[in-house]
C-alpha positions in Angstrom: 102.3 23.2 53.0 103.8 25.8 54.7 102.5 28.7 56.1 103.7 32.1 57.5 102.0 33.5 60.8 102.1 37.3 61.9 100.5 38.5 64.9 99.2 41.8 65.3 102.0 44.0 67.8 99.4 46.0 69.2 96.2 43.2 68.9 92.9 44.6 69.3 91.3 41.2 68.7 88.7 41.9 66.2 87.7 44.9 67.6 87.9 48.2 65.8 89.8 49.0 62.5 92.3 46.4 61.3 96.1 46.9 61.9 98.0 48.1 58.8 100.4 45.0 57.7 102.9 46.8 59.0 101.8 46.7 62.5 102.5 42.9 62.4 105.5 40.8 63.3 106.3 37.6 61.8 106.7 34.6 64.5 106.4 31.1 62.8 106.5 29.0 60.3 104.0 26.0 60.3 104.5 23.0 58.0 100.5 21.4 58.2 97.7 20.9 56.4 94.8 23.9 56.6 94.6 27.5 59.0 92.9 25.3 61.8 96.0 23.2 62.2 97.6 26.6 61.9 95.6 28.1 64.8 95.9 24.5 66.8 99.7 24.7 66.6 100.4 28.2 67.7 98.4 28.2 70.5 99.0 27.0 74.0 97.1 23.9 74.8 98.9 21.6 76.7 102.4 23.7 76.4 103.6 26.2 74.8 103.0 26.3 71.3 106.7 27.2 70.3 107.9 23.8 71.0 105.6 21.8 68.8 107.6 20.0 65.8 105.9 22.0 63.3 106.4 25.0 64.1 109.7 27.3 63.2 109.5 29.6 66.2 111.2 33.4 65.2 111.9 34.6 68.8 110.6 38.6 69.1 108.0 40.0 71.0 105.8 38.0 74.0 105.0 34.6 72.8 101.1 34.5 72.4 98.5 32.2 71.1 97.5 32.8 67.6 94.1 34.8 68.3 91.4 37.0 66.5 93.2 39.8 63.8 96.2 37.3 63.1 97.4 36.8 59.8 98.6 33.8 57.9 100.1 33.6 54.6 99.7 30.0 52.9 102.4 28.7 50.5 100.7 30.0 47.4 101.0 33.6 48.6 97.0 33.7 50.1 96.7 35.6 53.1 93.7 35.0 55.6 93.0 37.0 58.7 91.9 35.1 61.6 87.8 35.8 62.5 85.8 34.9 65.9 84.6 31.5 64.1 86.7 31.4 60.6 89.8 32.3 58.2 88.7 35.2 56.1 90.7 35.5 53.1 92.5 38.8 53.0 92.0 40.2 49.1 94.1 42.9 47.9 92.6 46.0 46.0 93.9 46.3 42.3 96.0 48.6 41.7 
């Protein structure tokens, strides 16, 4: 599946009121299989996560490590903000 990754412009890492989606840049595309390949993908580990095969880097800002306050947006439209120890699914108020 593939999924979308934003990363906060200003992060705050979990800490204080969530960014607007606007505040948010996209800067990959990841073809995996679940948010903790995501978040293994587009970090650094052994190199920089841009050059993994999975991964559609979309140059822009500093190149960071997927952290706390990131969002991800599955193939079926989900979104999910990254937590200290889990995905949280992002829902949407009605309307």
């Amino acid at each position: 599946m593939k999924y979308t990754v934003f990363h906060a412009k200003e992060p705050n890492f979990g800490m204080g009121k969530p960014p607007e989606f606007k505040d948010f840049e996209k800067v990959a595309e990841v073809e995996t299989t679940g948010l903790e390949s995501v978040f293994r993908l587009t970090n650094h580990i052994n190199h920089s996560w841009t050059q993994n095969p999975e991964v559609r880097w979309f140059k822009g800002g500093g190149v960071r490590s997927t952290s706390v306050g990131d969002i991800v947006i599955d193939g079926n439209g989900k979104k999910f903000r990254c937590e200290m120890a889990e995905w949280a699914e992002i829902i949407e108020p009605d309307e």
